[in-house]
Structure formats: structure tokens, C-alpha cells
N, C-alpha and C positions, 0 to 999 in steps of 0.2 A: 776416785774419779771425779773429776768436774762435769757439774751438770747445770744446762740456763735455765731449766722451767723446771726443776724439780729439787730440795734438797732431802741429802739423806743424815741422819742422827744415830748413832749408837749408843746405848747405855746397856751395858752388860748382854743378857741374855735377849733383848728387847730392840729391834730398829721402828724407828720411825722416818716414814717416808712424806714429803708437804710438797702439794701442789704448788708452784712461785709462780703463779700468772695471775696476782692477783689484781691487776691493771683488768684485765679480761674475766676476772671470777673464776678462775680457773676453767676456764675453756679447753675443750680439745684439741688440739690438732696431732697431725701426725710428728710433729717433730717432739711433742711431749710424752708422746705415747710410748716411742720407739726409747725415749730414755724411763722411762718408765717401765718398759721391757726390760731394758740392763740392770737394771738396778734391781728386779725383781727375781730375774736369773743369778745373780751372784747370791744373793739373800738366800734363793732355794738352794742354793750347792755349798751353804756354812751351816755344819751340823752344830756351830757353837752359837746358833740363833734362833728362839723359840718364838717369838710371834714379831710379826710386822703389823704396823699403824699405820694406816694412810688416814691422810687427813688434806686440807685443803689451806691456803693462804689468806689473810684478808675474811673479807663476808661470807665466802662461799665455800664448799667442797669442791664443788665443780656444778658450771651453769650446762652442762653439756656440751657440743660438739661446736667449735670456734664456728659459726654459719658464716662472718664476714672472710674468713682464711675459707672456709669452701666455697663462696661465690667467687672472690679471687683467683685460684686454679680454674676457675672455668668446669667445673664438674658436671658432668649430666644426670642432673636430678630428675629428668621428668618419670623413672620409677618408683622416685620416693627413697632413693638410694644414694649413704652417703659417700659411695663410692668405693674399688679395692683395696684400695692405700689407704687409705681410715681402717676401713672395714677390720684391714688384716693385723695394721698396728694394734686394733683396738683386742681384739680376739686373742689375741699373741698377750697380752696382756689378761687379760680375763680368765681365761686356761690357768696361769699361772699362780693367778689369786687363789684360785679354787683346787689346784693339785698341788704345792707347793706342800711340804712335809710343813713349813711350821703356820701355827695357828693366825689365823687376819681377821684384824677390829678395823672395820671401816666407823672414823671419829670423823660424823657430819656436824660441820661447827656452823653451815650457816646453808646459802643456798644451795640446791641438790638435783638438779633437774632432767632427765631424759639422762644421755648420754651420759652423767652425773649417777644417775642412780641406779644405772645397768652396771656400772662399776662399783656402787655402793653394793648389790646384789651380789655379786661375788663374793664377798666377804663370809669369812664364815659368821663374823658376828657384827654389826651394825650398833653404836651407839650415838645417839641424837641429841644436840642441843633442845632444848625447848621452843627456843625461838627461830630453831630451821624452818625453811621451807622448803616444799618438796613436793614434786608432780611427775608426771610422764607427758609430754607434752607433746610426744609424735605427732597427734591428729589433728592440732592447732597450725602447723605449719604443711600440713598433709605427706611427712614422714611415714618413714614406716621401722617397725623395729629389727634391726639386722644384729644385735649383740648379748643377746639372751631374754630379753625384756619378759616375752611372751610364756618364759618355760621359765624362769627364777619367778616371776612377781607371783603367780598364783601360789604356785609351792607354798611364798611366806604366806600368807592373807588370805587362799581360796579364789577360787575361780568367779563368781562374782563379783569378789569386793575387788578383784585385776582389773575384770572388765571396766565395773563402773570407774576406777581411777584412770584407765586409758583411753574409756569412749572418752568423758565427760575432760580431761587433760586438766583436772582441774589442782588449783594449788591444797598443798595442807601441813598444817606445823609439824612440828617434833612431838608434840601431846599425842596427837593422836597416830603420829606413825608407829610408837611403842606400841599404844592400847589395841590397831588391830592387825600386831605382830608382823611389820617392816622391821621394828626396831627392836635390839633388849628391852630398849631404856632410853626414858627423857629423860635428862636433867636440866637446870639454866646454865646458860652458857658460860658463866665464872667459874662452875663444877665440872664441865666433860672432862677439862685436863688431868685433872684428880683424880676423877671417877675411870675415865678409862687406863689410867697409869695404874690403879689398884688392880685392874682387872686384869692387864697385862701381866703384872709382876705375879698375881696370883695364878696365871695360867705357867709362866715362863719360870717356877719353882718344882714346876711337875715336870716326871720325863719326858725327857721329847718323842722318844722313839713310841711311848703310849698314846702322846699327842698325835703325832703323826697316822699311828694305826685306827686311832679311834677317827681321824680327819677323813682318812679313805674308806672306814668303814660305814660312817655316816653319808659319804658319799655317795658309797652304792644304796646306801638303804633309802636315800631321797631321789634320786639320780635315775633311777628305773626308768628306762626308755626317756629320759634327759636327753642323750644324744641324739638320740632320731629327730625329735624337737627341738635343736639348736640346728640340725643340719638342714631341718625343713624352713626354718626359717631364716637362714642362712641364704639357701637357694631358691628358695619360690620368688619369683619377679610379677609384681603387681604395674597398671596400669594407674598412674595416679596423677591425672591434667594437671592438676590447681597447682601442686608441689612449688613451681617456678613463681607465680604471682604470688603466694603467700609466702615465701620465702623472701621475695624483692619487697611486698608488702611490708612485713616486720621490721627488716633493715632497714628502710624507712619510715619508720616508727621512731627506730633506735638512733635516727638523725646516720644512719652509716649506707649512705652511699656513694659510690665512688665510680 
């Protein structure tokens, strides 16, 4: 299949998937999502494929959620909410990183941001350039998080060290996402390609069907009442004025208004 914002790769047991909006840093939108979806649904239903790679194009994995493609449609932010059609592309895709029988290396080659790094969270395993950057940056823009943010980031890192990187939205390299366990592992960015091809092909030499068992049973043993807290966060609607100003702020910032 032909795809515009995403390409796929195969090398034996091993697909890798690349964000192409690297114009945008790989931005979200809904029309990269939904192929992103396809492309992750066929992968799960080939029993002749052990682990998927996502990775990103250009400087970034993904800068989060395209904000000039959702001022564009006209969406109503004033919840803090970036709407169902994101919402559900985005969701539709996250489920599938996460229950898919074969093994995911989310491979952050550069920037990682919010919406970027709820989808790096998925992953069953995360490796980082050194020179990434990486934040959650909901409460700079007075977002809020609708795609697992709140129930994957502690899990890695503890409930503190969630908070303070989501109050405070602040940026931080690959060094230290490894050291307080966002990531396996930092490398410099001449080495992830390596480094995660080793790691794939060593995962993708073992059986799958163990992989698999042991993917869902790590699942449940981290996942305890996960659900309840994706679906609470999902559905609870907050009050958030500023949303609209600091969103029209930013974008002109970015020289993008229209």
C-alpha cells in the first residue's frame, strides 16, 4: 500500500514504520494517524513479523499534535480538548501499539513532544538519541491529556517525577529520559540506528508466540486498573478558558497565522 505521511520497510522478521512529515516534525494529524492505523493493523495480523520500529523523519519523532491543522478545522478547544476525530485516530492507534502480538521499539531520533511522546509511551520499549528532546507540554498551551499521558508516564518514572514533568512542561534530553526510566537507553544519535537494529533482530530471533505471551502478560501485570484510568481520562471534561489564547498565542510565536 501507498502511503503520504508515513513509510513502511521490511527486512525479514522486523518492519519499520517512519513518520514523512518531516516539513512539520512530524506532527499529528488525523490523516497520518488513520494511516498509521493501517499500517499497524496489517503488521498485527502477519504472524511472519516479530517486532515493529517506529521512528520519526527529519529532526524529530514527532513534535505532537499538527496545532496549525487543528486551528484550521475550527475545533472547539475551549475544553482543552483536541477533539473526536484526533481523539479516536489517535487511540485506534495506541491500543494497537500496545496489544499487538509482536514486540514495539519506539526509536526517538530527535524531538518528542506531548502527543509525540504519548505515542512513544506505547511502545513496549523506547530507545533515545542522546541529543533528543523531550517534554509533555499540555499545560503550556493549557491542553489537557486525552491519550494515555496520565496512566503510561507514571507507570515509567513514578508518580512524582510524572507530575513534576507535566506541571512544570518542561523540556529534557535523551540522557536523562534513559536514567529516570522513560527510556532503555541513550545513545548518540550516529548509534540509535545500530543500536536499535541489534535489538530488534535480538528480540525478532526468539519465538514469537513467547513474545507475544509474555507482551500480554506483562500487560496485565502493569495494566491493573490501566483501563479504568484511560477511560477516566478519556471522558472527564474539564473547564480550561486560556486554551484558545494560548494556542492563538503560540502560533504566533511560530510566525503561523492565518
Amino acid at each position: 500500500m501507498t502511503y503520504q505521511d508515513i513509510t513502511v520497510a521490511r527486512q525479514d522478521r522486523v518492519v519499520s514504520i517512519t513518520l514523512n512529515r518531516p516539513q512539520a516534525m512530524n506532527a499529528l494529524t488525523t490523516e497520518l494517524l488513520g494511516e498509521l492505523g493501517e499500517a499497524l493493523e496489517a503488521i498485527a495480523g502477519d504472524d511472519g513479523i516479530s517486532v515493529m520500529v517506529l521512528s520519526g523523519a527529519g529532526r524529530a519523532f514527532s513534535a505532537g499534535v499538527d496545532l496549525k491543522a487543528l486551528r484550521a478545522k475550527g475545533i472547539d478547544i475551549s475544553s482543552g480538548n483536541v477533539g473526536d476525530d484526533l481523539n479516536n485516530a489517535a487511540l485506534r492507534v495506541l491500543t494497537l501499539v500496545e496489544t499487538m502480538p509482536q514486540a514495539t521499539i519506539a526509536k526517538v531520533n530527535g524531538f518528542c513532544f506531548t502527543g509525540g511522546m504519548e505515542l512513544m509511551l506505547a511502545h513496549d520499549i523506547a530507545m533515545v538519541a542522546e541529543e533528543a528532546k523531550l517534554g509533555d507540554t499540555h499545560a503550556i498551551l493549557g491542553f489537557r491529556p486525552s491519550w494515555g499521558m496520565t496512566q503510561r508516564l507514571p507507570r515509567r518514572v513514578g508518580q512524582m517525577r510524572a507530575r513534576e514533568l507535566s506541571f512544570t512542561a518542561r523540556t529534557f534530553g535523551g540522557v536523562e529520559a534513559a536514567a529516570i526510566g522513560l527510556a532503555l537507553e541513550a545513545v548518540p544519535a550516529a548509534e540509535l540506528d545500530a543500536r536499535v537494529e541489534t535489538l530488534a533482530q535480538a528480540i525478532a530471533a526468539n519465538s514469537p508466540g513467547a513474545i507475544a505471551a509474555y507482551k500480554d502478560l506483562y500487560k496485565q501485570a502493569e495494566n491493573a486498573g490501566l483501563d479504568d484510568g484511560l477511560a477516566y481520562e478519556r471522558d472527564t471534561a474539564y473547564d480550561i478558558p486560556d486554551v484558545g489564547q494560548r494556542l492563538a498565542d503560540f502560533l504566533d510565536r511560530l510566525g503561523g497565522k492565518s
